[in-house]
Every structure is written in structure tokens, then in C-alpha cells.
N, C-alpha and C positions, 0 to 999 in steps of 0.2 A: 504494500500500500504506500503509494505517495503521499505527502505534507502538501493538503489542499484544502478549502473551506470546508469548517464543518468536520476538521480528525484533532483528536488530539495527538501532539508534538511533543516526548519527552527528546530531550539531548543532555550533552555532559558540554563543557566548554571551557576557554578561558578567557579572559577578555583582559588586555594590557592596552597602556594609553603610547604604547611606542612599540614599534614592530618587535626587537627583541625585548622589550622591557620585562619588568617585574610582573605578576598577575595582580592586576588591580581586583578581580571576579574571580570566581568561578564555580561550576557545579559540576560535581562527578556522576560518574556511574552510579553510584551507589545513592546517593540524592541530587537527582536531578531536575532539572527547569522543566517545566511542562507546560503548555498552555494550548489553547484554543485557536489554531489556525483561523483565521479569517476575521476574526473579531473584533480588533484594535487591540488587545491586551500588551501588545508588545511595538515596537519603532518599525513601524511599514516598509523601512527597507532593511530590516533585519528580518522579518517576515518573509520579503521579496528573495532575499539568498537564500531562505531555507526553504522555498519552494518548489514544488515536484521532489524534493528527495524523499529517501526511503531509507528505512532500517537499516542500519549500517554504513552507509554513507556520510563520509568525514567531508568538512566545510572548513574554510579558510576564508575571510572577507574585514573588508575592512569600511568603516561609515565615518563618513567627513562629519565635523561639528557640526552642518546643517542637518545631515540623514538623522544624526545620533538623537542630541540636547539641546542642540541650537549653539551658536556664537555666546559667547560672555556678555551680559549685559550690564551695563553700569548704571544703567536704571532702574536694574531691579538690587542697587545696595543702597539700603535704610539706615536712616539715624533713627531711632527709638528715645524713648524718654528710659531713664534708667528705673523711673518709680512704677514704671509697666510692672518689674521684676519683682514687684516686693509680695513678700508672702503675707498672711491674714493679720501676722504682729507691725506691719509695717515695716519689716527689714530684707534688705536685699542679700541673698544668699549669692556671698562671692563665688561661687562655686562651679553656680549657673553662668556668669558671666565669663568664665574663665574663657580666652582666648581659643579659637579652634572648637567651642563647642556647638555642637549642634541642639536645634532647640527648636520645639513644635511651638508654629503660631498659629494664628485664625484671623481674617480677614470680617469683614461688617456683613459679609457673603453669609460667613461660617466656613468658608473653602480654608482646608489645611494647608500649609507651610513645611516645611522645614527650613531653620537659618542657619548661617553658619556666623559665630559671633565674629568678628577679624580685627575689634576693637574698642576700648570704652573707656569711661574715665567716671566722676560722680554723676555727673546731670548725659549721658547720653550714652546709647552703645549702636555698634555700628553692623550691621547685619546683612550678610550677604545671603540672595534669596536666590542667585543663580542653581541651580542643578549641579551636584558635587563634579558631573560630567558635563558641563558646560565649557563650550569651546576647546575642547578634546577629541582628537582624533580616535575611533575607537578599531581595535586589532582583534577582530573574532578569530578563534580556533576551535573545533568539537568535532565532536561525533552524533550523529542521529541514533537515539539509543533503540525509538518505538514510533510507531505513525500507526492510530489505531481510530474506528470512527467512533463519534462524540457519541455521547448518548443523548437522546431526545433531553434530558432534564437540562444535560448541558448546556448546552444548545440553547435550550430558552433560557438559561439561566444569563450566560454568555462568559461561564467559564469552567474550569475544569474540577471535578468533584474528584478528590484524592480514596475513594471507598470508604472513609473515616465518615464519622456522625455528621456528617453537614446541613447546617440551618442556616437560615437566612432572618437577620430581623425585621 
């Protein structure tokens, strides 16, 4: 069976930001990525390479900043107030703030965030909302572990049920 709308895609892989680099990612054999071909679940042209293959079939590909996360934006970096952070006693837990931390936000939306702090001082911290993959070229490697077809639930659900207890709230 081929990797086409409508199967589910387990693979193993590894993902580095430089051809030979380091492994930024990855998932093995033994716990591996899986998702719902055709769905959006995953970067359309990362989808687009792993398409028509089949069980056993090793992939090699690479996705420009645009294909991946997008280019770095400097407009998506925040100055915050630092009294955002303060916990119920009024005090700001240096902790949170520590430099390189990541930290869940929430827009007037309610739509989730993650930031990355890169800065602060008393009255401000400064927040980068780009994608940890933003503006990174990305180096896939893997193998196609499984290509099998979704099950009706899937399918409406619009993704992949692991045979574990799954609910939906």
C-alpha cells in the first residue's frame, strides 16, 4: 500500500537543521510518527515527499524555511509587561523568566503560544513567538515503517487513533 489520502503513515526519521548536523528530531522504529495522510496534520511539503511511498521505503528530503516554519519574523518578538508573570501573591517567579525559557501564552483569541523568553529586566521581558524552526532549513532522513488504511473513525475524526482509550472532549 502507498502513502495517499485517507492511510495512515507510521515512519522513523531524523530531522537536523544542516545536512550533516546534529539531530535536532527524531523518531524511531520503535516509537514512531504516524499521522493521517491527507489531512493537514503535518507541513504539505513534507507530506508531498512522503507521497506514493510504501513500507519500506527510505526518504531523504530537504524543506526550505518557506516549505518548513516560514522565515524568522521580527514581528512576531514581544515586549510583555513583567507583572503579566506574577503568581496569585503578587510575585514574579524568577524562574519563569529565566532566559531560553519556553512558556505557554494565550492571545484575547484564546489561541495558544509558545514563547521563547531571549530577555528581561524589572518592568519588561522580551518574547520570541517565532516557531523554534523558524527560518531553518530542514534535512529529513527515515524510513517508511507502515502505510495502512485509516479507519472510518479516523477519518472523521481527522486523525490517527493509537488502539489506546481515545476520547474526544
Amino acid at each position: 500500500m502507498k502513502a495517499t489520502a485517507n492511510t495512515v503513515v507510521k515512519i522513523s526519521y531524523q530531522l537536523r537543521t544542516e545536512p550533516n548536523g546534529k539531530i535536532v528530531d527524531e523518531a524511531s522504529v520503535h516509537q514512531p510518527f504516524a499521522f493521517l495522510f491527507g489531512h493537514q496534520n503535518v507541513l504539505p511539503k513534507f507530506e508531498q515527499a512522503l507521497a506514493n511511498l510504501g513500507s519500506g521505503d527510505d526518504f531523504t528530503f530537504t524543506l526550505t524555511p518557506e516549505e518548513g516554519y516560514g522565515v524568522h519574523n521580527p514581528e512576531a518578538i514581544v515586549e510583555l509587561d513583567t507583572n503579566m508573570f506574577a503568581n496569585e501573591d503578587g510575585e514574579i517567579p524568577q524562574e519563569i523568566l529565566a532566559i531560553g525559557s519556553v512558556i505557554p501564552l494565550q492571545d484575547n483569541n484564546g489561541n495558544r503560544y509558545q514563547g521563547l523568553i531571549t530577555a528581561h529586566n524589572d518592568d519588561k521581558v522580551i518574547v520570541d513567538l517565532n516557531h523554534p524552526m523558524a527560518g531553518k532549513t530542514l534535512y529529513f532522513s527515515g524510513s517508511v515503517i507502515e502505510v495502512r488504511t485509516a479507519s472510518e473513525e479516523e477519518v472523521a475524526h481527522g486523525h490517527v487513533h493509537d488502539g489506546s482509550n481515545h476520547h474526544h472532549n
